[in-house]
Residue, then its C-alpha position, 0 to 999 in steps of 0.5 A: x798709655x797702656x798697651x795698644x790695640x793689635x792692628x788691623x787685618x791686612x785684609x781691612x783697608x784704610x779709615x780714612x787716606x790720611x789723617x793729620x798727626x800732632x806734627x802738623x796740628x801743634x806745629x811742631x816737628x820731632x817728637x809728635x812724629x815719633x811717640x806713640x799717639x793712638x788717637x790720631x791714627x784710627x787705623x790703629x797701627x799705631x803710628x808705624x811707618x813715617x810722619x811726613x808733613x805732619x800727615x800719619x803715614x802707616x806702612x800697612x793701612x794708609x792710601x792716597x788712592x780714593x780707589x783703595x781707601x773706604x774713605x777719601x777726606x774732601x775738607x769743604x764741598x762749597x755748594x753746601x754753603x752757598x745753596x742754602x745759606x743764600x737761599x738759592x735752593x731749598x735743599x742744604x747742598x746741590x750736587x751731582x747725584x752720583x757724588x751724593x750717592x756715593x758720599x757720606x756727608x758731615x753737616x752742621x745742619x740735619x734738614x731732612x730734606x731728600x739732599x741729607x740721608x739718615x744713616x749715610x749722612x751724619x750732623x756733627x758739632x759745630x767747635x767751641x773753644x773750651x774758653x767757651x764752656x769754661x763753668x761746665x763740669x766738663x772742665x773741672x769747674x763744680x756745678x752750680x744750682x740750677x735757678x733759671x728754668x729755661x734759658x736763651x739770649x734773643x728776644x726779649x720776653x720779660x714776662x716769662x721771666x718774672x712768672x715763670x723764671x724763664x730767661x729769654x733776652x739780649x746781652x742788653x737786658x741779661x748781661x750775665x755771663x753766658x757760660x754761667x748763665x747755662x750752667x745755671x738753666x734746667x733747660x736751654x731752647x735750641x732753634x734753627x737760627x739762619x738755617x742753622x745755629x749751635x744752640x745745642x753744642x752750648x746747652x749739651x757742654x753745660x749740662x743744659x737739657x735741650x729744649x728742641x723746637x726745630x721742625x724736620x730738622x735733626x739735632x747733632x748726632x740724632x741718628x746715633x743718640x737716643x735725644x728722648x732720653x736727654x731732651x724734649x722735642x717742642x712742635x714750633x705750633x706749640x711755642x707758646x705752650x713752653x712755660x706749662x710744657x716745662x712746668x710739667x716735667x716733675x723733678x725725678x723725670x730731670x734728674x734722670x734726663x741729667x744723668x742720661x745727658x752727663x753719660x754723652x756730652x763729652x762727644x759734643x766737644x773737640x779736645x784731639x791735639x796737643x794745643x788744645x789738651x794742653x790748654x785742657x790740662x792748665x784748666x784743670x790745673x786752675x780748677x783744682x782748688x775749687x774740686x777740693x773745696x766743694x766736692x765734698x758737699x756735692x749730693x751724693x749721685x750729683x748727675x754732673x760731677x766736675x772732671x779731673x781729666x777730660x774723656x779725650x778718646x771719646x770726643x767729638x773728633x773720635x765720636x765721628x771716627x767711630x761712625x766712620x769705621x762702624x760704616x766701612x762695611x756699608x761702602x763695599 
């Protein structure tokens, strides 16, 4: 595993009051308390101290006072469910003000609205099981051409689809798989859905660029990644100019996207826990043949190159520590 990091100055406080350790998440007891697993304690002490319940408990860094940590986990705040979902206000969540200012919010939704906060608040992915993205080069699997140039399962538009090779159907009308459907789009629309969808998880793991249309609406992540570099932002005004808009993107101004793209999307997926890197290492596992048989014909600087082992340090779960930990000076 290599050699861990020193631990933090007593002088820092906790990340967060507790964090879940690999006793409570794979359901086991004994050994996951007992080894050395960095990723499920930000705080870096290493696992020092006890696993109690399958709760980290670090001697030096570990608080359950709200007063002494920089951040008190609360899993579910429930108004940002009913408020905007039943569409009893306009805004995503209603709370007391003085719980808003004093919170940072973790939203599948970035309506900017005054209730979300651009720096204080941030929009994380929604979780896909790998099974869902299961052709994407993140697990292994060789990339396959790209043939369809815009993708999106809704409403059917079959005269897009023979002018311009644009797929924009139910599962009725494109049966085909739809990891494999991604896999083969340039572009995948992302649209807010009912209130919000998770258009932009599915288009990102494949390797899709995202086609945004979502009017004062931050995308996952948008206050931390630069998405001009992997996207393109559409008005809603402007949807029915998509097919000249896309037929103007040349094939250089892509393939850059691509590579900016490759460069992230490893953090729009959740891999920490041992269930899910065990499923993680079978998968590799069964791709293994594929790898050895078509990566020696992948163009040479291919943007999507099939993954022998998955970046489980920088997934979605350690993307959001990093945030986290970068805002503890901003709750002094």
């Amino acid at each position: 595993m290599g050699e861990a990091p020193p631990p933090l100055p007593r002088t820092e406080k906790t990340l967060l009051a507790s964090l879940c350790c690999g006793c409570a998440l794979g359901s086991t007891s004994g050994r996951w308390c007992e080894q050395t697993i960095l990723s499920y304690c930000p705080n870096q002490c290493n696992l020092r101290g006890t696993c109690i319940e399958g709760w980290c408990k670090c001697d030096k860094d570990w608080t359950f006072d709200p007063e002494e940590a920089d951040f008190f986990f609360a899993p579910v705040y429930l108004t940002c469910y009913l408020w905007p979902v039943h569409g009893w206000t306009d805004g995503p969540c209603y709370m007391p003000t003085s719980i808003y200012q004093n919170a940072s919010f973790l939203l599948h939704w970035g309506r900017m609205d005054p209730e979300h906060t651009s720096g204080k608040d941030l929009v994380i992915p929604a979780f896909k099981h790998y099974h869902h993205f299961h052709t994407s080069n993140l697990l292994g699997v060789p990339p396959v051409n790209r043939d369809i140039l815009l993708s999106f399962k809704l409403a059917q538009e079959d005269g897009w689809r023979k002018k311009y090779n644009i797929v924009i159907g139910s599962r009725d009308n494109y049966p085909a798989d739809y990891s494999m459907m991604l896999s083969r789009s340039v572009f995948c629309l992302v649209v807010p859905g009912d209130g919000y969808a998770t258009r932009a998880e599915d288009a990102i793991l494949h390797g899709c660029l995202p086609l945004v249309i979502m009017d004062n609406v931050h995308a996952v992540y948008e206050t931390i990644l630069d998405w001009s570099k992997f996207s393109i932002r559409v008005p809603q005004a402007r949807m029915a100019e998509l097919p000249q808009i896309l037929q103007a993107v040349n094939q250089t101004t892509i393939l850059q996207m691509q590579r900016e793209l490759a460069k992230v999307q490893h953090r729009f997926a959740y891999t920490t826990g041992p269930l899910q890197r065990h499923g993680l290492r079978l998968r590799y596992r069964d791709t293994q043949h594929i790898r050895d048989s078509e990566l020696p014909h992948l163009p040479k600087g291919h943007p999507f190159v099939p993954l022998s082992r998955f970046p489980l340090r920088n997934d979605a779960f350690h993307t959001i520590m990093q945030w986290l930990y970068g805002r503890i000076k901003e709750t002094r």
